[in-house]
LUMNUFI-14610 format. One record per residue: residue number from 1; residue in one letter; x, y, z of N, C-alpha, C, O in turn. Coordinates in Angstrom, 1 decimal. Layout:
N
<k: NUM, r: A, n_u: X, n_v: Y, n_w: Z, ca_u: X, ca_v: Y, ca_w: Z, c_u: X, c_v: Y, c_w: Z, o_u: X, o_v: Y, o_w: Z>
...
***
This chain:
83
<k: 1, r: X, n_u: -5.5, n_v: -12.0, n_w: -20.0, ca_u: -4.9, ca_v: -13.1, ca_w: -20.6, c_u: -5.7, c_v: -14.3, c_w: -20.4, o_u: -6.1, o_v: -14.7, o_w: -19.3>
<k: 2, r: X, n_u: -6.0, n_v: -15.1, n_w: -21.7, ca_u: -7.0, ca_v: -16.3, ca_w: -21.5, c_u: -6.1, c_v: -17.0, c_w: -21.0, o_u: -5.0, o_v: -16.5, o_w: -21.3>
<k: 3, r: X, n_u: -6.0, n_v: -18.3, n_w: -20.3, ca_u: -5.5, ca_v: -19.3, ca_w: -19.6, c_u: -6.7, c_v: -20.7, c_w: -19.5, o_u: -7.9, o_v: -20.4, o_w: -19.2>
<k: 4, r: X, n_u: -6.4, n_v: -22.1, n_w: -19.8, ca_u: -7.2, ca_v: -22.9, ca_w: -19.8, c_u: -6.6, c_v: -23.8, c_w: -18.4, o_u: -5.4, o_v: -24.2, o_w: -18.2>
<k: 5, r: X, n_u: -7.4, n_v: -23.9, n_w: -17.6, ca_u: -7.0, ca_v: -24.9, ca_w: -16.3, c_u: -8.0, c_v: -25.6, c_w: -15.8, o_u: -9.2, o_v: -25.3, o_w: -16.0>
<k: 6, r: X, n_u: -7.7, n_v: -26.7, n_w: -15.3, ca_u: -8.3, ca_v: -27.7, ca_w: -14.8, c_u: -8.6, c_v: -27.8, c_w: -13.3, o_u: -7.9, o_v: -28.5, o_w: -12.6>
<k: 7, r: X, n_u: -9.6, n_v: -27.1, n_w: -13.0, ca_u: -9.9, ca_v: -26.5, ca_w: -11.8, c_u: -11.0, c_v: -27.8, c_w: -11.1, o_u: -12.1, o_v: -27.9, o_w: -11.7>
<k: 8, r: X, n_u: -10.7, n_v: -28.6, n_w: -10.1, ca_u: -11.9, ca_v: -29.3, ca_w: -9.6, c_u: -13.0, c_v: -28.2, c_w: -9.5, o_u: -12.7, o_v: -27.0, o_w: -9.0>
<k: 9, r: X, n_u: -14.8, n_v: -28.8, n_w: -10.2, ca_u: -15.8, ca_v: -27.9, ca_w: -9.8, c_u: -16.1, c_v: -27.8, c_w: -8.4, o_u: -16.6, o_v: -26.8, o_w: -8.0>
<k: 10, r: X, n_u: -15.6, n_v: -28.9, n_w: -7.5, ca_u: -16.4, ca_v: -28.2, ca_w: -6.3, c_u: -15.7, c_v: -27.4, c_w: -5.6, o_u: -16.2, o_v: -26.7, o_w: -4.7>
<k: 11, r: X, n_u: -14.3, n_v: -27.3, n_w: -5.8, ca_u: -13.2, ca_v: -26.7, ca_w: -5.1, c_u: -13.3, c_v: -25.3, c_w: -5.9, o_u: -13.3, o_v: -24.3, o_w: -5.1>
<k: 12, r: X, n_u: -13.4, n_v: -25.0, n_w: -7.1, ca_u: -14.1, ca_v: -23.7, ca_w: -7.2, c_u: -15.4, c_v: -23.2, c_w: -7.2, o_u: -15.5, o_v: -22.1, o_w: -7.6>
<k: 13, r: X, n_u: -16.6, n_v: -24.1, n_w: -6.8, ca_u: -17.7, ca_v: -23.4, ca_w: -5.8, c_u: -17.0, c_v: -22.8, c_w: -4.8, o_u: -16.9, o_v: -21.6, o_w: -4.5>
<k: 14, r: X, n_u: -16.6, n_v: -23.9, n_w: -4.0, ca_u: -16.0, ca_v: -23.2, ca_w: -2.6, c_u: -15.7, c_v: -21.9, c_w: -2.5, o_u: -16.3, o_v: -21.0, o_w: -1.9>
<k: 15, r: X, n_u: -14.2, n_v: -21.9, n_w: -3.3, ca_u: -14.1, ca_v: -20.8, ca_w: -3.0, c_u: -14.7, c_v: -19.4, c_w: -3.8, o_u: -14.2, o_v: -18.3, o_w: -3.7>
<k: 16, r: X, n_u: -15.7, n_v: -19.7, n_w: -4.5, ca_u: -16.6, ca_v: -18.8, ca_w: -5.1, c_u: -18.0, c_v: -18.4, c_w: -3.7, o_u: -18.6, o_v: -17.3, o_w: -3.4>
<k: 17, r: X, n_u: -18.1, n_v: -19.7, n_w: -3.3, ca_u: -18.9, ca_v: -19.4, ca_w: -1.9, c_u: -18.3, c_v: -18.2, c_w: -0.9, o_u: -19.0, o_v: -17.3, o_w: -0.5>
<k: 18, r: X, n_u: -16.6, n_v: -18.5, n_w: -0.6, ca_u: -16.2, ca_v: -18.0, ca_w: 0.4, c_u: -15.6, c_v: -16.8, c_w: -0.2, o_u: -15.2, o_v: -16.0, o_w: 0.6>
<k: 19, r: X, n_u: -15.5, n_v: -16.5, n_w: -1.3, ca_u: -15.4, ca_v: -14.6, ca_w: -1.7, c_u: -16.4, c_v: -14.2, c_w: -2.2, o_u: -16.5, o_v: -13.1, o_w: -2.7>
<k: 20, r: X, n_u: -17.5, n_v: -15.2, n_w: -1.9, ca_u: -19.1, ca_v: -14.3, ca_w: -2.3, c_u: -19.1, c_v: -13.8, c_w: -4.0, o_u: -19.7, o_v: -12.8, o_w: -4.4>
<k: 21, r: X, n_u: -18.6, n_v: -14.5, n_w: -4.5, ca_u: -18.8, ca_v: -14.0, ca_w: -6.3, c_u: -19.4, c_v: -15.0, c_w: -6.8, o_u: -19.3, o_v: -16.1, o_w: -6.5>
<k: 22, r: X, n_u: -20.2, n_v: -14.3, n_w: -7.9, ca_u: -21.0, ca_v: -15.7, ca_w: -9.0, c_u: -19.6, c_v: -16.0, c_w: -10.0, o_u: -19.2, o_v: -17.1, o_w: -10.0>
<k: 23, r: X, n_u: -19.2, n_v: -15.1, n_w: -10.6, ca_u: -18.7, ca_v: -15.5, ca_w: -11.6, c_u: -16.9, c_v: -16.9, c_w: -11.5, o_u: -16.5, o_v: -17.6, o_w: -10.5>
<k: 24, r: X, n_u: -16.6, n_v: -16.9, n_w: -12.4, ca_u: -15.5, ca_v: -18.1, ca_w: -11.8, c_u: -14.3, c_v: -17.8, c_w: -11.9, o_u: -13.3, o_v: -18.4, o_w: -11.4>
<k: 25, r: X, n_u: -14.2, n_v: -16.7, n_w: -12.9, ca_u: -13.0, ca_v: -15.6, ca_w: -12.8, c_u: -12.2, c_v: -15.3, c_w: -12.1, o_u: -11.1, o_v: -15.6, o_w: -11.8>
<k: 26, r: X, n_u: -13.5, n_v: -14.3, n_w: -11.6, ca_u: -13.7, ca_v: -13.5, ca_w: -10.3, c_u: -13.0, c_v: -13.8, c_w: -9.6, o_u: -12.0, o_v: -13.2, o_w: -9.1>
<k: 27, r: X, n_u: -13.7, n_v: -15.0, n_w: -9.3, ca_u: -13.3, ca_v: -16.0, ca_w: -7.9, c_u: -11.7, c_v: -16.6, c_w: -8.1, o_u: -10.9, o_v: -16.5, o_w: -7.1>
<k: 28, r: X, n_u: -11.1, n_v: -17.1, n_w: -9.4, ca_u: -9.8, ca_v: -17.2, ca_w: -9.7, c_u: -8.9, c_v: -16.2, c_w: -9.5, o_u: -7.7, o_v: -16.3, o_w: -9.1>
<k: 29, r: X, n_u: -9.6, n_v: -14.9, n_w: -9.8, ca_u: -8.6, ca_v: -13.9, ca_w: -9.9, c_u: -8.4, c_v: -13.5, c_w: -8.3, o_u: -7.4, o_v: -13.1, o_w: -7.9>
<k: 30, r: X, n_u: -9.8, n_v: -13.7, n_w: -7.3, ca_u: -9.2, ca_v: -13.3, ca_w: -6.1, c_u: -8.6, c_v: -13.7, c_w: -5.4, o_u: -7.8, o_v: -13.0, o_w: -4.8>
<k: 31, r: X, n_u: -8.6, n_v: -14.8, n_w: -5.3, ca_u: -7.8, ca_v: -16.4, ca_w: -4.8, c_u: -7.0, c_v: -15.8, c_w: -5.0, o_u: -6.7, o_v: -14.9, o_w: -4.2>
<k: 32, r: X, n_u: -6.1, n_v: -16.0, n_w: -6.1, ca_u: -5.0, ca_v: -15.8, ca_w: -6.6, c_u: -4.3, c_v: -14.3, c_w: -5.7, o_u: -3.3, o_v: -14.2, o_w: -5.0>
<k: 33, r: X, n_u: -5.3, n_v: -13.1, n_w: -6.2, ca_u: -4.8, ca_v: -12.4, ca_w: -5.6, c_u: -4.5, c_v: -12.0, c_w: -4.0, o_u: -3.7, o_v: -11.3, o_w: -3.5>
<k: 34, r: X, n_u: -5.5, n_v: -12.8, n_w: -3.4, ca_u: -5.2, ca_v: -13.4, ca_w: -1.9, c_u: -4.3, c_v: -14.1, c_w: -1.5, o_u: -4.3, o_v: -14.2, o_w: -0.3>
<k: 35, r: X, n_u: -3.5, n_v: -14.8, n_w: -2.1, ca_u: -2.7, ca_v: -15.5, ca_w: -1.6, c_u: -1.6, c_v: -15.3, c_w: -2.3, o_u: -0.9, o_v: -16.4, o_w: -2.3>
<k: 36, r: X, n_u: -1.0, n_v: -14.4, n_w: -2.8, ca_u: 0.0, ca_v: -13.6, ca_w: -3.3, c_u: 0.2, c_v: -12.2, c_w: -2.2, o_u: 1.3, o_v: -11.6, o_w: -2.0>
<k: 37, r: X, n_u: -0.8, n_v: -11.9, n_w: -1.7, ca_u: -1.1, ca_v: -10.8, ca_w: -0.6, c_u: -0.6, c_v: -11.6, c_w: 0.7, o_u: -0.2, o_v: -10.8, o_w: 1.5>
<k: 38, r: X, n_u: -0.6, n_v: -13.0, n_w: 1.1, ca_u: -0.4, ca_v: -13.6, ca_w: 2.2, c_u: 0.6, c_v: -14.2, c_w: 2.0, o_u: 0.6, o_v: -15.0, o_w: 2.9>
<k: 39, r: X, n_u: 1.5, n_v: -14.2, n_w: 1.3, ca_u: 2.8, ca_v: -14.6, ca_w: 0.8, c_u: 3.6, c_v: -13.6, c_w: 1.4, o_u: 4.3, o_v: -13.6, o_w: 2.4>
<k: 40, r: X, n_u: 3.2, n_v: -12.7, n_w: 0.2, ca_u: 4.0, ca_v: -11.1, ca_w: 0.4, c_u: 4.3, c_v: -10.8, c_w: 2.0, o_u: 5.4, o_v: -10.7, o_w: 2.4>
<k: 41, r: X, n_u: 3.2, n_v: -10.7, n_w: 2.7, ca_u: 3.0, ca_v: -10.4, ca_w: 4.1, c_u: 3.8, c_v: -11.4, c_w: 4.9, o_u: 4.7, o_v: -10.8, o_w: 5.5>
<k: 42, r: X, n_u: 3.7, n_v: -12.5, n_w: 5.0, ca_u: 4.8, ca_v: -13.5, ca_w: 5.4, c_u: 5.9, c_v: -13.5, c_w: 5.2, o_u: 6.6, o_v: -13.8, o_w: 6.1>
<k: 43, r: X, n_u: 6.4, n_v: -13.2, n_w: 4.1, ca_u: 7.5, ca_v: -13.0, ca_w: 3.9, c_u: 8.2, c_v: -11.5, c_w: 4.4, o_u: 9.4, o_v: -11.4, o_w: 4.7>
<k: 44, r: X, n_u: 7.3, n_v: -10.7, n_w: 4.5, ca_u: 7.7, ca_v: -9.2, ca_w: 5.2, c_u: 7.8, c_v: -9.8, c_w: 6.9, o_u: 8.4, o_v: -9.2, o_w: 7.8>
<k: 45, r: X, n_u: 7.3, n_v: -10.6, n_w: 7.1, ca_u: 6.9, ca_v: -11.0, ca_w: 8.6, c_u: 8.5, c_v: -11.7, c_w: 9.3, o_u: 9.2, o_v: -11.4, o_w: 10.3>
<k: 46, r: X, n_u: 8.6, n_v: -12.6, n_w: 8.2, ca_u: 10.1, ca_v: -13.0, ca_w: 8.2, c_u: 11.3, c_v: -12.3, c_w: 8.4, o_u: 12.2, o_v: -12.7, o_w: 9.1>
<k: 47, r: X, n_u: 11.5, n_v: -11.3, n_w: 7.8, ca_u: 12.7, ca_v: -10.5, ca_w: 7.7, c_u: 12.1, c_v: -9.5, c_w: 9.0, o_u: 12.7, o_v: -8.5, o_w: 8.8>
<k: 48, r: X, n_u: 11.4, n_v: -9.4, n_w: 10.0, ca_u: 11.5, ca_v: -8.8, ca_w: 11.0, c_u: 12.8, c_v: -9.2, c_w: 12.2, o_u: 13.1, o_v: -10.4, o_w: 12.5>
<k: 49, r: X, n_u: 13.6, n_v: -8.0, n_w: 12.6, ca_u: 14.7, ca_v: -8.0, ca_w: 13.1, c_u: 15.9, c_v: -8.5, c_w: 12.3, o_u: 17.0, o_v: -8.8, o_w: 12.7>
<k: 50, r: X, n_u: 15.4, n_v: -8.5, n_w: 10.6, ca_u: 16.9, ca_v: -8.5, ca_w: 9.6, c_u: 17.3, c_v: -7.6, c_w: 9.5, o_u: 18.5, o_v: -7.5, o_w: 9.4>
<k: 51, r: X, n_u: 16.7, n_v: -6.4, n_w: 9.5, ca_u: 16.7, ca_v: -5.0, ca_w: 8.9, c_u: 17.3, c_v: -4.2, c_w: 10.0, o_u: 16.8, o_v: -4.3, o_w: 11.1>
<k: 52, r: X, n_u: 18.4, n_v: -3.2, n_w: 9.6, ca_u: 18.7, ca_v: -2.3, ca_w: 11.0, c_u: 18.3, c_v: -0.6, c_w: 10.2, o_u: 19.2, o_v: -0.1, o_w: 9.5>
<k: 53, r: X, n_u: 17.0, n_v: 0.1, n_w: 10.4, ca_u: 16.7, ca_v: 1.2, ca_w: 9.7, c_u: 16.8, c_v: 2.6, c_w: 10.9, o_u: 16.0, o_v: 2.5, o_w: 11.8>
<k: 54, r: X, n_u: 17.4, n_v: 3.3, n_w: 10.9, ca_u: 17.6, ca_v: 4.5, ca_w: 11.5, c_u: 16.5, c_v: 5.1, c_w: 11.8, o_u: 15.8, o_v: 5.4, o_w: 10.8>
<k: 55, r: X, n_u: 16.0, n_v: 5.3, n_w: 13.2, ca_u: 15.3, ca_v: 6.0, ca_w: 13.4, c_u: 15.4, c_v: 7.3, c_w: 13.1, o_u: 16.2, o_v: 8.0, o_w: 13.8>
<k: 56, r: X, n_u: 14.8, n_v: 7.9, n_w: 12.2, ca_u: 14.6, ca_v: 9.6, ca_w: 11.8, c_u: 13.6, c_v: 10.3, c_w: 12.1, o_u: 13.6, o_v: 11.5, o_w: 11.7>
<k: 57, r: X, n_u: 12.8, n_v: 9.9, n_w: 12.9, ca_u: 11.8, ca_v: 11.0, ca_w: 13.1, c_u: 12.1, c_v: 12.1, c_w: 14.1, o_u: 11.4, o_v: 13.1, o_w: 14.2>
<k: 58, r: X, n_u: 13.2, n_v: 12.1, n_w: 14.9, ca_u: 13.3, ca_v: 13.3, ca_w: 15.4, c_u: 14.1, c_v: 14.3, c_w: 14.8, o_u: 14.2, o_v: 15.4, o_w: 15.2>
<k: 59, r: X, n_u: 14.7, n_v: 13.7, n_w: 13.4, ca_u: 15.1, ca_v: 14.5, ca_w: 12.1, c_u: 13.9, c_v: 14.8, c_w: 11.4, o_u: 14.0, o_v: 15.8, o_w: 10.6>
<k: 60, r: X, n_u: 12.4, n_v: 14.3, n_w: 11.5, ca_u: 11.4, ca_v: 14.7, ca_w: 10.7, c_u: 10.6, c_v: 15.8, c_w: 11.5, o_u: 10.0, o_v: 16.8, o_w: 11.0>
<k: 61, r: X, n_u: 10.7, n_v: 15.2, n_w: 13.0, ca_u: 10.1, ca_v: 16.6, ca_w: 13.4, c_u: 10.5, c_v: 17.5, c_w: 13.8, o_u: 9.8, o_v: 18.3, o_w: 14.5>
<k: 62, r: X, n_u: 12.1, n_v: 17.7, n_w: 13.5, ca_u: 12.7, ca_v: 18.9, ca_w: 13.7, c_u: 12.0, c_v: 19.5, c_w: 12.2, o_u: 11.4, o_v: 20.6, o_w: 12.1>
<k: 63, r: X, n_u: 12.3, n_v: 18.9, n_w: 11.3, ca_u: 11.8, ca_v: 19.3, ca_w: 9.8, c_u: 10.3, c_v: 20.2, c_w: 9.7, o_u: 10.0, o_v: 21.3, o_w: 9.1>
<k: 64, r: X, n_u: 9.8, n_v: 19.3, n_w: 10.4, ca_u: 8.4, ca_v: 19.8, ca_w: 10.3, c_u: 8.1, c_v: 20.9, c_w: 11.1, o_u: 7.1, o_v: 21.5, o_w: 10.7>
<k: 65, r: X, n_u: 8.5, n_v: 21.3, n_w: 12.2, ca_u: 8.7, ca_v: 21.9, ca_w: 13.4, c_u: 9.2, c_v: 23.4, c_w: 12.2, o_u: 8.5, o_v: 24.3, o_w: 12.0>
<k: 66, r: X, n_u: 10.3, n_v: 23.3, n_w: 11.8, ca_u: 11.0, ca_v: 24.5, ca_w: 11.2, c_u: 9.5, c_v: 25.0, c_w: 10.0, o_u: 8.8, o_v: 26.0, o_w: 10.0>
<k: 67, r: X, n_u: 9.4, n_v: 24.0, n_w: 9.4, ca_u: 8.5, ca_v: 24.2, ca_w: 8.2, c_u: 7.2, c_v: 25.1, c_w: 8.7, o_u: 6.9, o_v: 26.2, o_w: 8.3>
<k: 68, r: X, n_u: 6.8, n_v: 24.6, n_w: 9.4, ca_u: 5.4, ca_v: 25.1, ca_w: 10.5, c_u: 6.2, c_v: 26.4, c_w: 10.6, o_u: 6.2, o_v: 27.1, o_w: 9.6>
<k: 69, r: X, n_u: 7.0, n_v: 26.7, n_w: 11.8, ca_u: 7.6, ca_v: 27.9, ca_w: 11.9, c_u: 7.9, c_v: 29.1, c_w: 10.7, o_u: 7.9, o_v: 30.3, o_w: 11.0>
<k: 70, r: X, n_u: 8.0, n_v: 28.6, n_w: 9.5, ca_u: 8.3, ca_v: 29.5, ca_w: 8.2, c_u: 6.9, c_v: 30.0, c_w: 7.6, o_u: 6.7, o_v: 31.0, o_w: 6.9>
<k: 71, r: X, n_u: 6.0, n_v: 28.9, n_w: 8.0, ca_u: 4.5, ca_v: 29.0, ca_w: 7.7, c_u: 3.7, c_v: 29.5, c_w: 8.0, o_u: 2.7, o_v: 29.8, o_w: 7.5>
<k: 72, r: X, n_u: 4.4, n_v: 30.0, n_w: 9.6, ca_u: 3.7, ca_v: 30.9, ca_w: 10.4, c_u: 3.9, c_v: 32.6, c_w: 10.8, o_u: 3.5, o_v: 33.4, o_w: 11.6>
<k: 73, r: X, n_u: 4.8, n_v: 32.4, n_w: 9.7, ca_u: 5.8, ca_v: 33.9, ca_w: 9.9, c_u: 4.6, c_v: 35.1, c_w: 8.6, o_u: 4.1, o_v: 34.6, o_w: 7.7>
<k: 74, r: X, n_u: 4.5, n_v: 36.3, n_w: 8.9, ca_u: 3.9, ca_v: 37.2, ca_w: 8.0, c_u: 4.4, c_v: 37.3, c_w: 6.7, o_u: 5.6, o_v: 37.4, o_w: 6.6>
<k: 75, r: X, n_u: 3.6, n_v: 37.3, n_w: 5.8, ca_u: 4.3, ca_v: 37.6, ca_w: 4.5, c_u: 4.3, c_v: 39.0, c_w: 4.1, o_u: 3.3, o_v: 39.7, o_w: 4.2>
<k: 76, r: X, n_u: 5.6, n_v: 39.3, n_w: 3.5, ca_u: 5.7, ca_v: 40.7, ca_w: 3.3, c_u: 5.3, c_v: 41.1, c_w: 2.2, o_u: 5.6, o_v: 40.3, o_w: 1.3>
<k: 77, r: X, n_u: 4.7, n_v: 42.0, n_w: 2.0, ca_u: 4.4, ca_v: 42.6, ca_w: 0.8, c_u: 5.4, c_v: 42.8, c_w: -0.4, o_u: 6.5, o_v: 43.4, o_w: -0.3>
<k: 78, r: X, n_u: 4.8, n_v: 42.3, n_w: -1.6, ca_u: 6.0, ca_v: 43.0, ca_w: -2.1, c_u: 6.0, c_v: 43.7, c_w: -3.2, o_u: 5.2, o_v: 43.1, o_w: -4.1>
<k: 79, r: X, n_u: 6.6, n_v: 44.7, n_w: -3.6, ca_u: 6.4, ca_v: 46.2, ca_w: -4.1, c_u: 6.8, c_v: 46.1, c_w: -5.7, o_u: 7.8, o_v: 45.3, o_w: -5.8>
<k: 80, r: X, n_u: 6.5, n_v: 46.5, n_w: -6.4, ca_u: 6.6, ca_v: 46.6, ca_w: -7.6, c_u: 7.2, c_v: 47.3, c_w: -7.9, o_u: 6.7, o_v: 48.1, o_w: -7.1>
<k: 81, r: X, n_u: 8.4, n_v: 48.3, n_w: -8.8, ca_u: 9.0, ca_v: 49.1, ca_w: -9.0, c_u: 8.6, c_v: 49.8, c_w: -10.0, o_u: 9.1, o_v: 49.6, o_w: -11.1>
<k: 82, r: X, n_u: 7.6, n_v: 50.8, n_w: -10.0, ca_u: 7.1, ca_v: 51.4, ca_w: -11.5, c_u: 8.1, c_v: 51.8, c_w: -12.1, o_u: 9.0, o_v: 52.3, o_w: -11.4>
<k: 83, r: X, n_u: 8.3, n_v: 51.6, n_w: -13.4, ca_u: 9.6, ca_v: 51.7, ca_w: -14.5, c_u: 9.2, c_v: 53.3, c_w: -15.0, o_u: 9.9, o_v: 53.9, o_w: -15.9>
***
């Protein structure tokens, strides 16, 4: 999507310096996508101790424990009934 913005030039050298790209895109699109990524994470950072989630993993490694077990059992042959 084209977009027209009015970007100070030296504030996008900068940050074309500091993500190492020539182009000015580039450099828009990473920004952008960097700090959308540092949002997101902050915001996940915030809601630490909102959340009450059930520990399951001794439901998973009972799971896996059986699975393994079924996995490791012989497989029987099995016979064809000539008609």
């Amino acid at each position: 999507m084209r977009t027209t913005l009015d970007i100070p030039e030296e504030l996008l050298r900068d940050v074309a310096a500091i993500l190492k790209t020539k182009k000015r895109n580039e450099a828009v699109r990473l920004a952008l996508s960097d700090f959308v990524s540092r949002n997101r994470r902050k915001a996940l950072l915030a809601m630490k101790g909102s959340l009450d989630i059930e520990d399951v993993s001794p439901y998973l490694e009972r799971a896996e424990l059986e699975e393994a077990h079924v996995a490791d059992r012989p497989r029987t042959a099995r016979r064809r009934d000539k008609v």
